[in-house]
Legacy VTK file of the C-alpha trace (Angstrom):
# vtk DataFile Version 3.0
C-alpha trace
ASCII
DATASET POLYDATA
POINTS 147 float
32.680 37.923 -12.535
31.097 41.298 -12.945
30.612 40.720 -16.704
29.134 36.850 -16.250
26.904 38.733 -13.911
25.615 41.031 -16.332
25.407 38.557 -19.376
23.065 36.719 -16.784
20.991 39.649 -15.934
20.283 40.269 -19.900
19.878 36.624 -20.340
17.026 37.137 -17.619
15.614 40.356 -19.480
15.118 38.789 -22.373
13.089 36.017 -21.168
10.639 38.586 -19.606
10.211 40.084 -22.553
9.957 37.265 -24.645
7.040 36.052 -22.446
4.843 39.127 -23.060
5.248 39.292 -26.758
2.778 36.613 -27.577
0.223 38.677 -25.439
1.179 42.296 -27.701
0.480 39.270 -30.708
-3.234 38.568 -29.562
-4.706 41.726 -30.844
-4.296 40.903 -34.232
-7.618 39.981 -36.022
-8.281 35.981 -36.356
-11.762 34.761 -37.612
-12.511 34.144 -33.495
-12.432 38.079 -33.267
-15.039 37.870 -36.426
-12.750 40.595 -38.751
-15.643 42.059 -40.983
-14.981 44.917 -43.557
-18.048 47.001 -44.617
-18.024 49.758 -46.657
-21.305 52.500 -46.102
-21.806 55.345 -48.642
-24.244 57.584 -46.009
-23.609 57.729 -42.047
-24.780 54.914 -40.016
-24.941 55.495 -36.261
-23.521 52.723 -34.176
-24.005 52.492 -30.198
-23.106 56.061 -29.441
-20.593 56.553 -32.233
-22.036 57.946 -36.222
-19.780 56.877 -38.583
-18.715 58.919 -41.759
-19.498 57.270 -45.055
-16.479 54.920 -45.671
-14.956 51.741 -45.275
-14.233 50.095 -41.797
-13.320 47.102 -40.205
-15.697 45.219 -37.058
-13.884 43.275 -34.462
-15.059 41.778 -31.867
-12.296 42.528 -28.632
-10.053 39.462 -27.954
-10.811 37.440 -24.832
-13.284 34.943 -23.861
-15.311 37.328 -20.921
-16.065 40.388 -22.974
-17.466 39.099 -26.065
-20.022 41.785 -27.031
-17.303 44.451 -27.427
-17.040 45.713 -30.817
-13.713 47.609 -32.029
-13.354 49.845 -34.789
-10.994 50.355 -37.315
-11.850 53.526 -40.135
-9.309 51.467 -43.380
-9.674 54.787 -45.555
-7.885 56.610 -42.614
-5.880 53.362 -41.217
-6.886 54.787 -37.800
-8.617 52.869 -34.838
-12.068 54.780 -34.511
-13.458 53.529 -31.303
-15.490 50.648 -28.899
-18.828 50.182 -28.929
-20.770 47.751 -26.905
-23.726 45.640 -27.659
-25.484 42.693 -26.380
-25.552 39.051 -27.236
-28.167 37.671 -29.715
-28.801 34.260 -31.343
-29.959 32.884 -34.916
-30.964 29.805 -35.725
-30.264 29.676 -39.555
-26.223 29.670 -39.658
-25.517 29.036 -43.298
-26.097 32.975 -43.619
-23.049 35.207 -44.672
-21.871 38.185 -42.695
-24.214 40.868 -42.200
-25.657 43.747 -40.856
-28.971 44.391 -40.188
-30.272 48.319 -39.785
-32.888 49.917 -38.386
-34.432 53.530 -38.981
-34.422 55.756 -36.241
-36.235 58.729 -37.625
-35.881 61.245 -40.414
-33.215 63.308 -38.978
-31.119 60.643 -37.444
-28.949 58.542 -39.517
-29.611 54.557 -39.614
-28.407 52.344 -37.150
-27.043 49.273 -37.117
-29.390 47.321 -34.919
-27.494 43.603 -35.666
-24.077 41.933 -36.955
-24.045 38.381 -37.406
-20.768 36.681 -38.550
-20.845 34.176 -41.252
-21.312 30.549 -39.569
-21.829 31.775 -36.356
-25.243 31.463 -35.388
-24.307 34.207 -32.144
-24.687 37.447 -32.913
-24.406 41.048 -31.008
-27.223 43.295 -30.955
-26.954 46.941 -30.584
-29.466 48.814 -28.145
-30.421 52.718 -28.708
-32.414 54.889 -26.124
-36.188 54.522 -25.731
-36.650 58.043 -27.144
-35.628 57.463 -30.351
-38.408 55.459 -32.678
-37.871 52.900 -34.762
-39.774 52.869 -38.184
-38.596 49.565 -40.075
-35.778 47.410 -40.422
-33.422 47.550 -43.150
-31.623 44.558 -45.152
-28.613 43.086 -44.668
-25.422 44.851 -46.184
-22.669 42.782 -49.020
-19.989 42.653 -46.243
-16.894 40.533 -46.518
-15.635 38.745 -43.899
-11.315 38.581 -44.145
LINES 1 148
147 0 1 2 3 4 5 6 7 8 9 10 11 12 13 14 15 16 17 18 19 20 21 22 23 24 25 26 27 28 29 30 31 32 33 34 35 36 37 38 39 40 41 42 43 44 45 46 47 48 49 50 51 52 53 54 55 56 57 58 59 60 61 62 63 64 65 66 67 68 69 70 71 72 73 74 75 76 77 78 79 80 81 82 83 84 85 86 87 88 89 90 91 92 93 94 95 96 97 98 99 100 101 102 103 104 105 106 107 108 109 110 111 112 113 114 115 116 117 118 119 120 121 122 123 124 125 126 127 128 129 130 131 132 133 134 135 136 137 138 139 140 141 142 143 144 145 146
């Protein structure tokens, strides 16, 4: 009995932890989490992060409530970099590829990225810097490539 007993208990284990492995799965980029690699060759400030010169990967963070939450992944370095949050923003033209828009925050700051807007999508997030800092002009949109 006492060995039926414990085939039954691991039998009961492994359910559990069957059930929670789709959730570890759910992290992994999909086009709903808008994976976009971008490569910069000067630092770009985004939210309250500056990025080295290099290439990295945007996603947004799984979920359906906390859509303007931006992960970062450095790919030179394979290593997650950090969150940044912006806010939601709209386009009407859709047909547009991937891309970031910049903006100029003065001569000793480096650009920011003030927009991304996944291919298709016609939602966008918009990133907001402090009142103090001035913005000069807005820069074009980067060759990104969407996975």
């Amino acid at each position: 009995m006492g060995s039926i007993k414990k085939l039954l208990i691991a039998a009961f284990i492994a359910v559990i932890v069957a059930a929670f492995v789709p959730g570890a799965k759910a992290g992994e980029p999909d086009d709903s989490n808008w994976p976009t690699k971008v490569t910069f060759n000067a630092p770009v400030q985004v939210g309250d992060r500056v990025l080295a010169p290099g290439t990295y990967e945007f996603r947004l963070t799984s979920g359906t409530v906390a859509r303007n939450v931006i992960t970062i992944f450095n790919n030179d370095t394979g290593r997650w970099v950090g969150m940044v949050m912006g806010i939601n923003d709209g386009r009407v033209d859709t047909s547009k590829m991937t891309g970031f828009t910049f903006q100029n925050l003065g001569a000793e700051a480096p650009i920011a990225l003030e927009y991304w807007f996944y291919s298709n999508w016609n939602r966008g997030i918009k990133f907001i810097y402090p009142h103090t800092q001035s913005v000069d002009s807005v820069a074009a949109v980067t060759n990104t490539s969407a996975r």
